[in-house]
Structures are given as structure tokens and as C-alpha cells.
N, C-alpha and C positions, 0 to 999 in steps of 0.2 A: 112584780114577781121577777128573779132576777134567772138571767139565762141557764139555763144545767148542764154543768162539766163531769167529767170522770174525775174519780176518787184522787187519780195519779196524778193530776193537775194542777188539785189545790196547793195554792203557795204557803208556805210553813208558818203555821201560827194560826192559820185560817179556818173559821169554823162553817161548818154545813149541816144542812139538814140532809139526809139519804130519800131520794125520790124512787128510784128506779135500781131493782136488781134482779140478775139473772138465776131463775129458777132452776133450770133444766143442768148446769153445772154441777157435778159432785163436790168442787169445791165450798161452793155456797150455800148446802145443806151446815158446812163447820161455821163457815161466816153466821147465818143465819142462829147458830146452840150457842155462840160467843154475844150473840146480841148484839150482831149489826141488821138491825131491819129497816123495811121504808117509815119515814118518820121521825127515826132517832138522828141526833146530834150529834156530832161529830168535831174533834178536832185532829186537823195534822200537825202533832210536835216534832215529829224531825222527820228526814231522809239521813239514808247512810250514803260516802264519800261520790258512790258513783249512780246515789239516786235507788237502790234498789237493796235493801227493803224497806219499806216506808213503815212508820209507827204513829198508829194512831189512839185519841184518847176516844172510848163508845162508855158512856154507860158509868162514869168513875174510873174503868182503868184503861191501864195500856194493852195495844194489840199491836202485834207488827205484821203487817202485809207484804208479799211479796207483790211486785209494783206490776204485772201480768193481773194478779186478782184484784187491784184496786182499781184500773181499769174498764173493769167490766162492774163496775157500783156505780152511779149519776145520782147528783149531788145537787142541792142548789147551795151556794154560798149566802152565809147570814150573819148577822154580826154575834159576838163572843156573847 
């Protein structure tokens, strides 16, 4: 089992599985209706210049994160 990072960590190209996410957050109620749950896979295709906001692929498409809400998502890294 490999160690569990935040969302905003993973290095670009990098896939994970979501372990752990923050309930009590009004943001995470939208994350959670866009179908980021514990469980699902994930990739990070890019950062923008200064890192912030991050875009990731859940589910078939793209999602872009502001890099404060990806943060608070814990991930284990897995291969592609």
C-alpha cells in the first residue's frame, strides 16, 4: 500500500485512487455531484504557470481544481 498524499502534490501525469475526503466543507458537496469520491481514479494532466489551478481527469473528463480544494482530497498513488 503506498503512502497517501494530497491531491495538490501529485506530480503531473500521475494517477491515484481518492482515499480520504472532507465532508463537512461546502465546497466538497460540488466535488462530490462532479464525481470525485473515495475510490475513484484519478489523473493529474496539468497545473497552470504558477501551480494554481490544477486539472484533473475523474470519471472520463476533465475537472479543474482550485489547488486550496485539492488539498484537502488524500490520494494514494497507483499506476495509470
Amino acid at each position: 500500500m503506498a503512502a497517501v498524499v494530497k491531491l495538490s502534490d501529485l506530480p503531473i501525469g500521475a494517477s491515484a485512487v481518492v482515499r480520504e475526503f472532507p465532508k463537512a466543507a461546502s465546497g466538497s458537496v460540488r466535488l462530490r455531484e462532479m464525481g470525485l469520491l473515495a475510490g475513484t481514479r484519478v489523473t493529474l494532466v496539468r497545473c497552470a504557470p504558477f501551480g494554481d489551478p490544477i486539472e484533473i481527469k475523474v470519471r472520463g473528463y476533465h475537472l479543474t481544481l482550485r489547488k486550496s480544494e485539492a488539498e484537502h482530497v488524500l490520494v494514494e498513488p497507483s499506476e495509470p
